[in-house]
C-alpha positions in Angstrom: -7.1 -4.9 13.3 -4.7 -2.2 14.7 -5.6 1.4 13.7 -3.6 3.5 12.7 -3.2 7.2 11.1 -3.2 5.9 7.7 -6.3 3.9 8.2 -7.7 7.0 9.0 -6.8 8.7 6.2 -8.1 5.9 3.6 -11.4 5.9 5.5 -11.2 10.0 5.4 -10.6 9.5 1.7 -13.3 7.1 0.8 -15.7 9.0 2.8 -14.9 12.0 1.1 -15.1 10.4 -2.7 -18.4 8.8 -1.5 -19.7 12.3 -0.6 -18.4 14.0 -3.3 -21.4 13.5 -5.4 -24.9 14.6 -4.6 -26.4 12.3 -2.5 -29.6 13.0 -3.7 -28.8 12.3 -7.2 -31.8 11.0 -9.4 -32.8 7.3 -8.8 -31.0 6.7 -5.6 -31.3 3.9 -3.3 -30.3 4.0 0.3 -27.0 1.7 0.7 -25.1 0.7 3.7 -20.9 0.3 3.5 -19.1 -1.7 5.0 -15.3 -0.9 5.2 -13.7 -4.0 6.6 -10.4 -5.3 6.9 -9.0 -8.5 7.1 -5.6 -10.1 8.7 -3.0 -10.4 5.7 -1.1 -13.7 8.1 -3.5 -16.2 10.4 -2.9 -15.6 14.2 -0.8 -18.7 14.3 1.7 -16.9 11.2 -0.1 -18.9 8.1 -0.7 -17.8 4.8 -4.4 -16.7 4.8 -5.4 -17.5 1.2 -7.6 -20.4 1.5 -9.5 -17.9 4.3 -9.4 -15.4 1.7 -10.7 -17.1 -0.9 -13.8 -18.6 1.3 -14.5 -14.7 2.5 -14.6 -12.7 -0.9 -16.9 -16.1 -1.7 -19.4 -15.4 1.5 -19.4 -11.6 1.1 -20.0 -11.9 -2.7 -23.2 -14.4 -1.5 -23.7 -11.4 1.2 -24.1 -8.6 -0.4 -24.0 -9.2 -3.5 -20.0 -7.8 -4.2 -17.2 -6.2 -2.8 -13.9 -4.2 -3.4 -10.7 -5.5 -2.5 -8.8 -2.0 -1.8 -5.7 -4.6 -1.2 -2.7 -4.3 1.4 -3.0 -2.5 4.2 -1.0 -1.5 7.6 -2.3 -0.7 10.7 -0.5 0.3 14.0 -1.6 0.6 17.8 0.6 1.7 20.6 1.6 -1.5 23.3 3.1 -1.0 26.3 4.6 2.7 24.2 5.6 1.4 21.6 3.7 1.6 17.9 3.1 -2.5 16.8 2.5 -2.9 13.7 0.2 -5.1 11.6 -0.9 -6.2 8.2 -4.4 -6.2 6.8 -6.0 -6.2 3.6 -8.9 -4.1 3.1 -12.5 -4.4 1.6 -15.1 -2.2 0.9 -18.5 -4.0 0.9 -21.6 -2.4 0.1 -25.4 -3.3 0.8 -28.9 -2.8 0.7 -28.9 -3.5 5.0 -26.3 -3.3 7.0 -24.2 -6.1 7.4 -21.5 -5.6 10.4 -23.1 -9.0 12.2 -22.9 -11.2 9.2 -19.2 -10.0 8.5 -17.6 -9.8 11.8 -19.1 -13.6 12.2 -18.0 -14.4 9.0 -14.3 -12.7 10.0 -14.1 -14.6 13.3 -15.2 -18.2 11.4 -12.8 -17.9 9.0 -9.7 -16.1 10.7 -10.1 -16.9 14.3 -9.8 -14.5 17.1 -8.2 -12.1 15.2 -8.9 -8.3 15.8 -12.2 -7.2 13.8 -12.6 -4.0 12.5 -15.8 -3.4 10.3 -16.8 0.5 9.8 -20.2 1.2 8.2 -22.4 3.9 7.3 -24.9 4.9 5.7 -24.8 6.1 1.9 -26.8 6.4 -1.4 -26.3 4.5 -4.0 -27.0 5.0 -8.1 -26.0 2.3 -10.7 
């Protein structure tokens, strides 16, 4: 996926909400997440949904669960000019990290489209 300033801000934003608490709160586990985002239209301009429904099914087997953060827009300068392009956006977290598993699992399901899969590492308390 293209990025774009506003990508940047969302990932700004979720990493600052995920380190907003104490990381060393009581009972903590290491966790791994995974923010990931996935073409809204195919690369050949089809409706994604039967993709979609097969990916939140393989991450849920994954890891267990996800959060669908929804719609997204992404840009990236060609030849000068800014292009444009829509994604919708996960948040995926884990025991391990998982960027292998899901960039296979986005290229299987949506082709050669663009991948773009940041992770870190995080604590987690339920």
């Amino acid at each position: 996926m293209k990025r774009c300033a506003m990508l940047a801000l969302i990932l700004l934003s979720c990493a600052f909400a995920l380190g907003a608490t104490d990381a060393r709160a009581e009972g903590g586990k290491p966790f791994h997440v995974h923010f990931t985002v996935v073409p809204a239209v195919m690369p050949d301009g089809s409706d994604p949904g039967p993709a979609l429904v097969e990916f939140r099914a393989e991450v849920a087997r994954l890891a267990g669960g996800y959060t669908e953060l929804g719609p997204s827009r992404g840009g990236a300068i060609h030849s000068g000019v800014v292009v444009h392009e829509e994604s919708i956006a996960f948040l995926i977290g884990a025991d391990r990290d998982l960027s292998a598993q899901i960039k296979a699992l986005v290229r299987r399901l949506f082709g050669d489209a663009n991948v773009f899969i940041l992770a870190w590492p995080a604590t987690v308390t339920f």
